[in-house]
MARVO-324552 format. One record per residue: residue number from 1; residue in three letters; chain; x, y, z of N, C-alpha, C in turn. Coordinates in Angstrom, 1 decimal. Last residue first. Example, Ala and Ser with C-alpha at 12.3 -4.5 7.8 and 13.67 -1.06 7.14 Angstrom:
{2,'SER','A',{12.8,-2.2,7.1},{13.7,-1.1,7.1},{12.9,0.0,7.9}}
{1,'ALA','A',{13.2,-5.7,7.8},{12.3,-4.5,7.8},{13.2,-3.3,7.8}}
This chain:
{217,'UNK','A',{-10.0,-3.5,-22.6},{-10.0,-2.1,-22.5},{-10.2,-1.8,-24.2}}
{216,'UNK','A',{-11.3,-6.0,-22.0},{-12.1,-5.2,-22.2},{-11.9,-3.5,-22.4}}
{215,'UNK','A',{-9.9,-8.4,-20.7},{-9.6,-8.3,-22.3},{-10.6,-7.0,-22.5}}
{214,'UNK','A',{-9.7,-9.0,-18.5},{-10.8,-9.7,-18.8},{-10.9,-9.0,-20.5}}
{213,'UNK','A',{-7.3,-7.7,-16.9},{-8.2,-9.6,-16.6},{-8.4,-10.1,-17.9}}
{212,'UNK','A',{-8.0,-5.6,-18.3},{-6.2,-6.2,-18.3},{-6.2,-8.0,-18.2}}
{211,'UNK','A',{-9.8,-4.0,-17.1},{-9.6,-4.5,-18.6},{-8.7,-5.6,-18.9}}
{210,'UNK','A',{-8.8,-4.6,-13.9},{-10.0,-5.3,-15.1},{-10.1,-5.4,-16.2}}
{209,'UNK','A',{-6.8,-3.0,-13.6},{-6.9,-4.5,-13.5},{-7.6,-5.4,-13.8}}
{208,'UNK','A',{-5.8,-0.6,-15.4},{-6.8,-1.1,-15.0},{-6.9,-2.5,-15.0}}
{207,'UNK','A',{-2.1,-0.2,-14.4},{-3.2,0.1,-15.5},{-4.4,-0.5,-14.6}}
{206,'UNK','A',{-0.2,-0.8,-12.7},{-0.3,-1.8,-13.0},{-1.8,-1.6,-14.4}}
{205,'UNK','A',{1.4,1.6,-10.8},{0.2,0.5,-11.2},{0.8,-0.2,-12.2}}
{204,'UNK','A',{3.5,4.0,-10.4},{3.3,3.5,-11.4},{2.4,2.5,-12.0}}
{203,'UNK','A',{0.8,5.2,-9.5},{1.5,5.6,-10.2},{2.5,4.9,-9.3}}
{202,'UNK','A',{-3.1,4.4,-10.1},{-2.2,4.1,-9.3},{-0.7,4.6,-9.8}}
{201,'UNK','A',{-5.2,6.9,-10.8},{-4.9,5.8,-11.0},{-3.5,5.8,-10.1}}
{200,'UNK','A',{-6.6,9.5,-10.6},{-7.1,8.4,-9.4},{-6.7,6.8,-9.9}}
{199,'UNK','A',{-6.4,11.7,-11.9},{-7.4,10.6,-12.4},{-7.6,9.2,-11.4}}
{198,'UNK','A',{-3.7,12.4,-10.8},{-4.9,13.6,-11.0},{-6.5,12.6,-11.4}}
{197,'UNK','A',{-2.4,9.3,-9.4},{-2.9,10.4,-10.3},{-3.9,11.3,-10.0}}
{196,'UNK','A',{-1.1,8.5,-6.5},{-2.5,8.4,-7.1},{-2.0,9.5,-8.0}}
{195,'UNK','A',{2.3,7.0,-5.5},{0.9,7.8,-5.4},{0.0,7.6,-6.3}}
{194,'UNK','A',{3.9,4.3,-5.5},{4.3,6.4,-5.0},{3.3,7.0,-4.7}}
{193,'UNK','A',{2.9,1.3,-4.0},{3.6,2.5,-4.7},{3.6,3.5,-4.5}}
{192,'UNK','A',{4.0,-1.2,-2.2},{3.7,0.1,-1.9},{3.6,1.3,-3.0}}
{191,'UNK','A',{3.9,-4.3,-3.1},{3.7,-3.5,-3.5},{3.4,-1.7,-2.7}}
{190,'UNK','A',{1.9,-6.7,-2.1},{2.9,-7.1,-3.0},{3.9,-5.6,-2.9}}
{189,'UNK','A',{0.2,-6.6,0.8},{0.5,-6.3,-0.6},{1.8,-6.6,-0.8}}
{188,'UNK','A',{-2.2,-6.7,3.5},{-1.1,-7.5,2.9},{-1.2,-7.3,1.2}}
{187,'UNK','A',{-3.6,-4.9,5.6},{-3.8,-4.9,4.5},{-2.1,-5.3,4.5}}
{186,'UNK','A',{-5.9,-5.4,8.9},{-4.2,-5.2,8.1},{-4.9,-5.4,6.8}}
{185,'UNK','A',{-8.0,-3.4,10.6},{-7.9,-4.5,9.6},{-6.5,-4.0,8.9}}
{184,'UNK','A',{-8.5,-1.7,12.6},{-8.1,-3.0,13.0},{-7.9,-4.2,11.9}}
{183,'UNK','A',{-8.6,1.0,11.2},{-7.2,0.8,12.2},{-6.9,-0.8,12.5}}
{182,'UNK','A',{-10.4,2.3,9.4},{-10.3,1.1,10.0},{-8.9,0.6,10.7}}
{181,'UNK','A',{-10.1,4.9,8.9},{-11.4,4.6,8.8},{-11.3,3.1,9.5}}
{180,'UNK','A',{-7.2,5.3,8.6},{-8.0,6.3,9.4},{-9.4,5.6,9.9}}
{179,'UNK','A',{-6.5,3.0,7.2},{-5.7,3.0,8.3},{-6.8,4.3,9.5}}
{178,'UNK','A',{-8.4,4.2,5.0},{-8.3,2.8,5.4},{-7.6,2.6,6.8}}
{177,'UNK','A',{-6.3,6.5,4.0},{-7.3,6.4,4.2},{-8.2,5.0,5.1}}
{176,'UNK','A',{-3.7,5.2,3.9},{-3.9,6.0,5.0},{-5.4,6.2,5.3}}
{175,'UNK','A',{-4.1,3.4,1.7},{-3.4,3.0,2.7},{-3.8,3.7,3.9}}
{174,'UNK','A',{-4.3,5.5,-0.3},{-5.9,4.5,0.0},{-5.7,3.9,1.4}}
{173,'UNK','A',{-2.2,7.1,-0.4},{-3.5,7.5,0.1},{-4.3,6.6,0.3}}
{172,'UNK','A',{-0.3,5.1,-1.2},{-0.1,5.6,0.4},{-1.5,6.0,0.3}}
{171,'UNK','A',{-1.6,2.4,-3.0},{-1.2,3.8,-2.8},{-1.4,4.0,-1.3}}
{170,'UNK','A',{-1.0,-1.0,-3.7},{-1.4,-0.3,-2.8},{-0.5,1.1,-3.3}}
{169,'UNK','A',{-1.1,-3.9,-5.1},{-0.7,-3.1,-5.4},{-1.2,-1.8,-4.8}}
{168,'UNK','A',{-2.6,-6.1,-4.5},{-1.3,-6.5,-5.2},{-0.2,-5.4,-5.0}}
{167,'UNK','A',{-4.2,-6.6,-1.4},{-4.2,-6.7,-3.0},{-2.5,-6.7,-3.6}}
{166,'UNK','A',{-6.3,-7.8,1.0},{-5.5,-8.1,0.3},{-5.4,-7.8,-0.9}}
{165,'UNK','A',{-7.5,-7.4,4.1},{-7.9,-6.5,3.0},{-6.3,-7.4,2.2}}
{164,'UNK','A',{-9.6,-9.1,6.7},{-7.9,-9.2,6.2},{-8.3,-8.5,4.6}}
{163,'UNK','A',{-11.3,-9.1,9.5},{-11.0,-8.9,8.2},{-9.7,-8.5,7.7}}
{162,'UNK','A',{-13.5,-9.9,12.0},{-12.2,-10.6,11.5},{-11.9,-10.8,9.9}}
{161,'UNK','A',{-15.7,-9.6,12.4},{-14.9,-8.8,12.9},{-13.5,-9.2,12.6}}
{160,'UNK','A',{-19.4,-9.1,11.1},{-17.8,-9.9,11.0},{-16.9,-9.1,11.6}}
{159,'UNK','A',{-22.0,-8.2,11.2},{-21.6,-8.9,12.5},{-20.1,-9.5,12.0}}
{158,'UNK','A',{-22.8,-6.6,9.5},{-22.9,-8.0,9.2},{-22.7,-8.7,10.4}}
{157,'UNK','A',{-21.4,-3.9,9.6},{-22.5,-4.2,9.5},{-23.5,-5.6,9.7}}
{156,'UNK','A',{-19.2,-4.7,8.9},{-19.0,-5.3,10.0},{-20.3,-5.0,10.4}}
{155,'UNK','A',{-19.7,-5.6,5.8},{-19.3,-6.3,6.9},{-19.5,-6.0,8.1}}
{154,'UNK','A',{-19.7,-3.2,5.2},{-20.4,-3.5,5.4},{-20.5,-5.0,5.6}}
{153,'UNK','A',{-17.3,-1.9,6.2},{-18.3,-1.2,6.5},{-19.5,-2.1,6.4}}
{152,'UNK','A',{-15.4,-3.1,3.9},{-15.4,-3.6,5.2},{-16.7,-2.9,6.0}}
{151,'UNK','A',{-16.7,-1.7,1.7},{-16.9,-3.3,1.7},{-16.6,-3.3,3.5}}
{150,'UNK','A',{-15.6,1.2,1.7},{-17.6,0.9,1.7},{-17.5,-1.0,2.1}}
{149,'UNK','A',{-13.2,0.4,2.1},{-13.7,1.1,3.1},{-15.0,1.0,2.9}}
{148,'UNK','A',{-13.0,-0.2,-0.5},{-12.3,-1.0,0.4},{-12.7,-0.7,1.9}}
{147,'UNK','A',{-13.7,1.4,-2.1},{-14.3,0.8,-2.3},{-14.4,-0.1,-1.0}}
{146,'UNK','A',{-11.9,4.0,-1.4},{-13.0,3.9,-1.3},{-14.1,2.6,-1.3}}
{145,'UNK','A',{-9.6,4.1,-2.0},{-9.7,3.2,-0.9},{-11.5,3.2,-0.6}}
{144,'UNK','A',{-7.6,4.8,-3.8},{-8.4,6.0,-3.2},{-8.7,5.1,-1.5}}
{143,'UNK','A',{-6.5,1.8,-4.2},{-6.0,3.4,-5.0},{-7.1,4.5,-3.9}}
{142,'UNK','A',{-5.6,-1.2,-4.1},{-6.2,-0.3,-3.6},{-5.4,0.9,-3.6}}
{141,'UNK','A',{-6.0,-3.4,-6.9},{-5.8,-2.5,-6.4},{-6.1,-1.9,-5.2}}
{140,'UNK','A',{-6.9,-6.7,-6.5},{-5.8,-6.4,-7.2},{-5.2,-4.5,-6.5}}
{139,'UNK','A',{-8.6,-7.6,-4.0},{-8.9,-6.4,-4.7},{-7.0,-6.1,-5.2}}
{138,'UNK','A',{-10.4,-9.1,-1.4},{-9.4,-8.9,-2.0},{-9.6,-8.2,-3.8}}
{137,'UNK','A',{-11.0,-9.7,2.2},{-11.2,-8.9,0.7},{-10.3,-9.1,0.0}}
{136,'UNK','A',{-11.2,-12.4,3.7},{-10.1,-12.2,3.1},{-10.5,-11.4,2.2}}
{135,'UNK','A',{-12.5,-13.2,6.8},{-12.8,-12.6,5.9},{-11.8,-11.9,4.9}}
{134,'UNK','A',{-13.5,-15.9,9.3},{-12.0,-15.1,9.2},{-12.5,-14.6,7.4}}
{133,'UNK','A',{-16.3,-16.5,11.3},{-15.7,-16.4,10.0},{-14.7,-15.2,9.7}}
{132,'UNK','A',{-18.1,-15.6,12.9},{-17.2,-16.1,13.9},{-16.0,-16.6,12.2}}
{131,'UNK','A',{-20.4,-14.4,11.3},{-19.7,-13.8,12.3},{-18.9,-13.9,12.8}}
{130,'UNK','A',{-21.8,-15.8,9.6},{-20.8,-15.7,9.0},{-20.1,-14.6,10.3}}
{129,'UNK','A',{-24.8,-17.0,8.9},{-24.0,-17.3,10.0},{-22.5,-17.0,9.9}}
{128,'UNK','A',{-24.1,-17.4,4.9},{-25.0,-17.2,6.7},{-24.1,-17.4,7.8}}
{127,'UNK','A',{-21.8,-16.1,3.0},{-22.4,-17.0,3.7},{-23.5,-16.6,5.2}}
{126,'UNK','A',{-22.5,-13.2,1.3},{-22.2,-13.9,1.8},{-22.4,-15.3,2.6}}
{125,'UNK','A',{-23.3,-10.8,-1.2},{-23.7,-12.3,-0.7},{-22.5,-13.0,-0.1}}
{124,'UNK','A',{-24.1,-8.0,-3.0},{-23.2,-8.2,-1.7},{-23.8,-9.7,-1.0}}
{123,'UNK','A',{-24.6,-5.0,-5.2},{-24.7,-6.9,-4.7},{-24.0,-6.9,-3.7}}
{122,'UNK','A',{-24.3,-2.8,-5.1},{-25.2,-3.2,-6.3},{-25.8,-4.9,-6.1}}
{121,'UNK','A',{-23.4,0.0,-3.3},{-23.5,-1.2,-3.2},{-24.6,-1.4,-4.4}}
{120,'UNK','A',{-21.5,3.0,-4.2},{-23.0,2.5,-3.9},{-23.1,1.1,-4.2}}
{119,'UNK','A',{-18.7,5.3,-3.2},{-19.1,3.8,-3.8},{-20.6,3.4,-3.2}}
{118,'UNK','A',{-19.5,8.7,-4.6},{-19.0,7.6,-3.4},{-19.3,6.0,-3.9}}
{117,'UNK','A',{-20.1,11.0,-6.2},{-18.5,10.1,-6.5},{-18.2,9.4,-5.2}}
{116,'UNK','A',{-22.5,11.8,-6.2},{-22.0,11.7,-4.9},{-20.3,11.3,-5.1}}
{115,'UNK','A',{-23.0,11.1,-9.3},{-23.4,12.6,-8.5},{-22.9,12.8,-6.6}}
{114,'UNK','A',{-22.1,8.6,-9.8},{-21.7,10.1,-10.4},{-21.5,11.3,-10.0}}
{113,'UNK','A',{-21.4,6.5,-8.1},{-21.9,7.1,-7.9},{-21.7,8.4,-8.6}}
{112,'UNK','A',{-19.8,3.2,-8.7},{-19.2,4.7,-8.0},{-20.0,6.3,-8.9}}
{111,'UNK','A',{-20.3,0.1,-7.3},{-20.0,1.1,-8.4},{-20.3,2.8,-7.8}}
{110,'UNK','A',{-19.7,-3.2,-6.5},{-19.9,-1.7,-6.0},{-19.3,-1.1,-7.5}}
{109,'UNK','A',{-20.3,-6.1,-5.2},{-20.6,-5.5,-6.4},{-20.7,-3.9,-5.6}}
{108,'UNK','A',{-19.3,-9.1,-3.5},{-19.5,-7.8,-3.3},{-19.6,-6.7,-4.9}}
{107,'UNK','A',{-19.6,-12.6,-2.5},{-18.8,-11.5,-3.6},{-19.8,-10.3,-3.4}}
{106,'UNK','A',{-17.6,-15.7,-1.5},{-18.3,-14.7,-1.3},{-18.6,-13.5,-2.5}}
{105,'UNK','A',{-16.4,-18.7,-0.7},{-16.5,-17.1,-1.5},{-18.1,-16.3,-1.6}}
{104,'UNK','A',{-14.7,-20.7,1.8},{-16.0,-20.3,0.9},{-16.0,-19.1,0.5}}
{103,'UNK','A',{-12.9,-22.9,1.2},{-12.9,-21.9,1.8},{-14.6,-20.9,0.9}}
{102,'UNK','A',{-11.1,-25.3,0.5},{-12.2,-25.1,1.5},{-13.0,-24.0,2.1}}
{101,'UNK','A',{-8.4,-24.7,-0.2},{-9.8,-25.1,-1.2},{-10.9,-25.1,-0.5}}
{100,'UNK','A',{-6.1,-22.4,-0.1},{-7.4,-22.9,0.7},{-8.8,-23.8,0.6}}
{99,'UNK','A',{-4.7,-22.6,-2.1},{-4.3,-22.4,-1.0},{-5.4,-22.9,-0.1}}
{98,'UNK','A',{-6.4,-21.9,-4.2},{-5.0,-23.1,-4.6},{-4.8,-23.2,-3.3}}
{97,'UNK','A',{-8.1,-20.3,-3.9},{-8.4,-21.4,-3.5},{-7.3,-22.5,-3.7}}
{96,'UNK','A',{-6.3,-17.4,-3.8},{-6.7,-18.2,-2.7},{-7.0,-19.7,-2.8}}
{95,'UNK','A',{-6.3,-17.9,-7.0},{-4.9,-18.0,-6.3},{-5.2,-18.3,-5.2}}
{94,'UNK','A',{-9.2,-17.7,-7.8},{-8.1,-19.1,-8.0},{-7.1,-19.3,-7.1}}
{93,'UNK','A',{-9.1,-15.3,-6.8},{-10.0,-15.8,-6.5},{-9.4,-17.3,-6.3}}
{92,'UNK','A',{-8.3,-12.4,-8.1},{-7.3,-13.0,-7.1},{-8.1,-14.3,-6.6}}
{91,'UNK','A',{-9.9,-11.9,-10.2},{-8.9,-12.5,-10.8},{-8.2,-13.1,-10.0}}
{90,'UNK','A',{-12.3,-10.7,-9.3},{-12.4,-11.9,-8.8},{-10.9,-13.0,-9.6}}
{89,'UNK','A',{-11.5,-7.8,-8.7},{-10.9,-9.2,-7.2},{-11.6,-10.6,-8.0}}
{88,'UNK','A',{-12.2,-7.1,-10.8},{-11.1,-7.0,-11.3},{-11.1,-8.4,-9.6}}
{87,'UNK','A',{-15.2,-6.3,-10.4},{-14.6,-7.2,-10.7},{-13.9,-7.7,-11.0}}
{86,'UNK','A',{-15.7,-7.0,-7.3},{-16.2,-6.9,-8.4},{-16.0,-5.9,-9.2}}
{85,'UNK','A',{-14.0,-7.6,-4.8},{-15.0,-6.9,-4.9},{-14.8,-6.9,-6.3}}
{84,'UNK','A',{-14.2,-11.3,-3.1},{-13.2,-10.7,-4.3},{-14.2,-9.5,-4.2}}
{83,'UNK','A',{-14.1,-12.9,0.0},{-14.6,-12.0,-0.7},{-13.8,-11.0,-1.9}}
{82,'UNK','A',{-13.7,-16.0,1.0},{-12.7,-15.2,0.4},{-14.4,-14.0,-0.3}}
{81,'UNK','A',{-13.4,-17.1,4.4},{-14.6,-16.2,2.9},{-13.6,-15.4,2.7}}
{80,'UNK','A',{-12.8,-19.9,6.5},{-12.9,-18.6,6.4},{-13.2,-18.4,4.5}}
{79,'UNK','A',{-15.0,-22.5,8.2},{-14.4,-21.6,6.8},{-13.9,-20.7,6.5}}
{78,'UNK','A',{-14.5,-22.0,12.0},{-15.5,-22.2,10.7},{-14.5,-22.0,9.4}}
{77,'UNK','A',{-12.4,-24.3,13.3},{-13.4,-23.2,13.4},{-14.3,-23.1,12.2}}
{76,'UNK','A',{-8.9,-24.5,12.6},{-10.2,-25.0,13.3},{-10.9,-24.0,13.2}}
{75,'UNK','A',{-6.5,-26.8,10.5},{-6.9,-25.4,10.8},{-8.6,-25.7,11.2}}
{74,'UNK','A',{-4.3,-29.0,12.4},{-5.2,-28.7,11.3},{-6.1,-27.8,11.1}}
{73,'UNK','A',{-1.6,-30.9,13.8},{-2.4,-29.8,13.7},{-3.3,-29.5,12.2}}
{72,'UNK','A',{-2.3,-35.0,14.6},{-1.5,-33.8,13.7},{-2.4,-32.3,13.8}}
{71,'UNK','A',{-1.4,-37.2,16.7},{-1.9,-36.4,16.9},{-1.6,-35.1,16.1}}
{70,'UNK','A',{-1.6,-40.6,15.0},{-0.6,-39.5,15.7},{-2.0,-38.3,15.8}}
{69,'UNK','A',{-1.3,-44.2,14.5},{-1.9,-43.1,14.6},{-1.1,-41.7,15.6}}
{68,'UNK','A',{1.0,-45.2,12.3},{0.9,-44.9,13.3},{-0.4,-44.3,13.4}}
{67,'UNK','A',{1.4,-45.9,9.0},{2.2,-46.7,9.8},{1.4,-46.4,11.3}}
{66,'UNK','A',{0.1,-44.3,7.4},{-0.2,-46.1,6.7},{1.0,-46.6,8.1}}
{65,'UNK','A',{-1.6,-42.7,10.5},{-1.0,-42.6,8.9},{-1.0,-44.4,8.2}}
{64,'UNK','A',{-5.2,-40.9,11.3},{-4.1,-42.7,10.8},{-3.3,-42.4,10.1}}
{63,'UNK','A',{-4.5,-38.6,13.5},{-5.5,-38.8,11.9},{-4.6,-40.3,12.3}}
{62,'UNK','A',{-6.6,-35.8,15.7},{-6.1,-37.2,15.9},{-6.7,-37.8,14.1}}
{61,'UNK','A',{-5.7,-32.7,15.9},{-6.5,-34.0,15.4},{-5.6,-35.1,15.8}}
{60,'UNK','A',{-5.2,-29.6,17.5},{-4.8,-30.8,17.3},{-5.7,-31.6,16.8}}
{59,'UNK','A',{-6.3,-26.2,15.4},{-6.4,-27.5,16.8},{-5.7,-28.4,16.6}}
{58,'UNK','A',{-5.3,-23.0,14.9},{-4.8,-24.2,14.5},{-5.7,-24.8,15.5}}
{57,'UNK','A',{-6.9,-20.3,13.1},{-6.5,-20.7,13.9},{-6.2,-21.9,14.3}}
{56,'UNK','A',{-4.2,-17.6,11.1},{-5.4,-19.0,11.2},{-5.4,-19.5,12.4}}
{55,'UNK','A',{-2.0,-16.3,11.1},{-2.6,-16.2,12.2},{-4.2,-17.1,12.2}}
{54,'UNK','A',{-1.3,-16.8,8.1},{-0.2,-16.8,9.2},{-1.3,-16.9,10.5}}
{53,'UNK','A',{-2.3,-15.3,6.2},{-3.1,-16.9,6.5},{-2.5,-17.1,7.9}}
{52,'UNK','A',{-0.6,-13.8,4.9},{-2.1,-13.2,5.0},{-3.1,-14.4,5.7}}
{51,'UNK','A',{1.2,-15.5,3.8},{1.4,-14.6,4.7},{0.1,-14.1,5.4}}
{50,'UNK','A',{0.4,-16.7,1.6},{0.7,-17.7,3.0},{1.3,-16.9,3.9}}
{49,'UNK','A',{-1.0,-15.1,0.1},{-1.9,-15.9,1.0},{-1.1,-16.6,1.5}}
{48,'UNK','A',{1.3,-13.9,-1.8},{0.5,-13.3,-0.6},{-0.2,-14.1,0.6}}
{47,'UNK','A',{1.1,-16.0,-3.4},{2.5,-16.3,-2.6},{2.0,-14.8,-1.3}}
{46,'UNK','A',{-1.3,-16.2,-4.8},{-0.5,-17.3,-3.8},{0.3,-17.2,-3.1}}
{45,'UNK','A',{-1.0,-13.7,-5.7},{-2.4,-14.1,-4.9},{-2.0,-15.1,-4.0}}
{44,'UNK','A',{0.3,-14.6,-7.9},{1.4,-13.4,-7.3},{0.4,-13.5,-6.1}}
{43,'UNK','A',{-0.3,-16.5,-9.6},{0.6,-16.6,-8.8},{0.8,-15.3,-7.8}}
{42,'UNK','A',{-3.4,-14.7,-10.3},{-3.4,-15.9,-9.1},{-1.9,-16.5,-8.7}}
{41,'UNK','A',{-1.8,-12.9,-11.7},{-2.2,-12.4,-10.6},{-2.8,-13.4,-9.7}}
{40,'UNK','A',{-0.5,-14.5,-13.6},{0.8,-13.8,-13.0},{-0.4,-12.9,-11.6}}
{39,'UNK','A',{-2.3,-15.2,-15.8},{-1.7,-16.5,-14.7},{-0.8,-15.4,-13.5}}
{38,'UNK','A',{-3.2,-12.8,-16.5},{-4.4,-13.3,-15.5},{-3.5,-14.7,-14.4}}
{37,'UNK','A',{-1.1,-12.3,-17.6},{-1.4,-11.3,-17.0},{-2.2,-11.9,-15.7}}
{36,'UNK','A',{-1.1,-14.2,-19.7},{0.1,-14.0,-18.7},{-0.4,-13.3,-17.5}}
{35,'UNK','A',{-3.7,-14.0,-21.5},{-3.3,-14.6,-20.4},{-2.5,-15.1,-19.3}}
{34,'UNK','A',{-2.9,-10.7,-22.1},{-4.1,-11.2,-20.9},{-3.6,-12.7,-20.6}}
{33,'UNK','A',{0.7,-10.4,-22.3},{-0.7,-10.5,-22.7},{-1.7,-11.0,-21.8}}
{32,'UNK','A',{2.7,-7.1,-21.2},{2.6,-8.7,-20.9},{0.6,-8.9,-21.8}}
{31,'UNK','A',{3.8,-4.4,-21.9},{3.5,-5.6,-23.3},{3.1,-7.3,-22.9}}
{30,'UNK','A',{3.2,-3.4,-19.5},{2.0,-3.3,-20.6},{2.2,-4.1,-21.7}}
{29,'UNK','A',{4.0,-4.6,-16.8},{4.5,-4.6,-18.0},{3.1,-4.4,-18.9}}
{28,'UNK','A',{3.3,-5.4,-14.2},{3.2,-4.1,-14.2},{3.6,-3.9,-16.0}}
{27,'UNK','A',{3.7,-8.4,-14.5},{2.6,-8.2,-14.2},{2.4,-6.8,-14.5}}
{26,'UNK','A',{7.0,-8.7,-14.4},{6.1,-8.8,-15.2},{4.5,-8.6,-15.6}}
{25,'UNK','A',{7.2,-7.5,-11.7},{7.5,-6.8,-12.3},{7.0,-7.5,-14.1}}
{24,'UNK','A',{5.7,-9.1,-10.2},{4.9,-8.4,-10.1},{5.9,-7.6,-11.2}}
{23,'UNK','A',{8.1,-11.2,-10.3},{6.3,-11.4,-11.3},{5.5,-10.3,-11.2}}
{22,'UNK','A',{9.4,-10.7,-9.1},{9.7,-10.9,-10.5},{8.6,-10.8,-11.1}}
{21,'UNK','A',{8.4,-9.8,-6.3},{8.6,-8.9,-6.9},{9.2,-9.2,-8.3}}
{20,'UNK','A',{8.0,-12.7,-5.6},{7.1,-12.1,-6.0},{7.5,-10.5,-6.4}}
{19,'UNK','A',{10.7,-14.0,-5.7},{9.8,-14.3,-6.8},{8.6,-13.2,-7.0}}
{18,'UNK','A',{11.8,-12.5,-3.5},{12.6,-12.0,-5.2},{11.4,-13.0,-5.8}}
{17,'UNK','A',{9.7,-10.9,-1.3},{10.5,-12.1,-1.7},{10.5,-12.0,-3.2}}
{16,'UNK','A',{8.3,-9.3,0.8},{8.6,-9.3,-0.1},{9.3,-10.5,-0.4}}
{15,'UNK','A',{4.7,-7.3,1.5},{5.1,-9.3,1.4},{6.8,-9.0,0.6}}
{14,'UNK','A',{3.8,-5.1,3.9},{4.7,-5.2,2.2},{5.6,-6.9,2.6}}
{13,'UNK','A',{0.8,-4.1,5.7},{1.8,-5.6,5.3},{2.7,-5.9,4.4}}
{12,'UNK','A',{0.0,-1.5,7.6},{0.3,-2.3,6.1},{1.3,-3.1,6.4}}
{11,'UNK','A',{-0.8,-0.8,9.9},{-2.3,-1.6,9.6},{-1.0,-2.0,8.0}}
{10,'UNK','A',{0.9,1.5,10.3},{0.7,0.4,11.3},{0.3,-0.9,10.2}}
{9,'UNK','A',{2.5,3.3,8.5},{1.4,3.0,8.2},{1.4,1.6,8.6}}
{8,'UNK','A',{4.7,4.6,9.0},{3.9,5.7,9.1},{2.2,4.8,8.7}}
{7,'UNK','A',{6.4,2.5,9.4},{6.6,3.3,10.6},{4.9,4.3,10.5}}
{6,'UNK','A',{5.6,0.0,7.1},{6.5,1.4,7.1},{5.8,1.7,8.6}}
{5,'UNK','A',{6.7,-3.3,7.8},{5.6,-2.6,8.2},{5.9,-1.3,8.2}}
{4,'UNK','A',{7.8,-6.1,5.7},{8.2,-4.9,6.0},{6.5,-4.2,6.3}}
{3,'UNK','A',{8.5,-9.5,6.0},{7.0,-8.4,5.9},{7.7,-7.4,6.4}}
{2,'UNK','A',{9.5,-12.3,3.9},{9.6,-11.4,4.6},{8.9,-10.2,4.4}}
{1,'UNK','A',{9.9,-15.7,2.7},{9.3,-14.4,2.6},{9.5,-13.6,3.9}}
């Protein structure tokens, strides 16, 4: 795999590799069915997360093999928290833990405010003691960026300083927005698309990631 950084947008991570642009090109397919749909966003989650993991932090161990004892590297510190935002992130959920099984989750509930059209927190649980903790959002879309901007916010609210924003499929606006409001958190995607609709969908996307999950459109 390989990471293209556009010039105009520091803070973004474009993952590419001909598997994951196969699958994402099945995945953007409206005749694909929900269960294709749901296997094709924990693959496409997996092959993100060994890019978006790259700066973990390593120690030496001392382990037994069946022949030697040796000194092997093994990731140190605390758990890092996968936080999915609700509900469409929690489809990228599986795909981390294939990768990280150890890893603790977390989950965030936001909904979007009629009369303010801002995002208003509904839930939000994380582990305790969670400050020295590496923090993986993740969120199939980021389109306006609003949500993505209310979650890190409250984190760092939290005392977390070490956040990694991951989705499938990213607009320059949410991109830039996000880049304005948080400069220190990268965001790793499958995906740069062209822009946001008059309706604030992604163009070309991928439709609503949620209906799409969870069979509800």
């Amino acid at each position: 795999m390989s990471i293209y950084c556009p010039p105009e947008f520091p803070n973004f991570r474009l993952v590419c590799h001909p598997l994951l642009s196969h699958k994402l090109t099945q995945l953007r397919d409206v005749k694909t069915p929900k269960k294709e749909f749901n296997e094709l966003v924990r693959e496409i989650t997996q092959l993100l997360v060994y890019e978006a993991t790259k700066d973990l932090p390593m120690e030496m161990i001392k382990i037994q093999t069946p022949l030697e004892v040796m000194e092997s590297p093994a990731l140190a510190g605390k758990k890092p928290v996968i936080l999915p935002i609700l509900r469409a992130g929690i489809g990228m959920v599986d795909g981390f833990l294939a990768n990280i099984p150890s890893a603790r989750v977390g989950h965030i509930g936001l909904f979007r405010n009629e009369e303010t059209l801002q995002p208003q927190l509904y839930y939000f649980k994380i582990p305790k003691q969670s400050e020295d903790r590496q923090f993986y959002i993740c969120d199939p879309m980021l389109a306006t960026g609003g949500s993505a901007i209310a979650t890190i916010k409250k984190l760092k609210e939290a005392g977390v300083s070490r956040i990694t924003f991951v989705c499938l499929v990213a607009a320059p606006e949410g991109v830039k927005k996000l880049l304005e409001a948080y400069p220190d958190v990268p965001i790793f995607s499958a995906s740069l698309d062209r822009q946001l609709s008059d309706h604030g969908y992604i163009l070309p996307g991928l439709g609503d990631a949620g209906d799409r999950l969870f069979g509800t459109k």
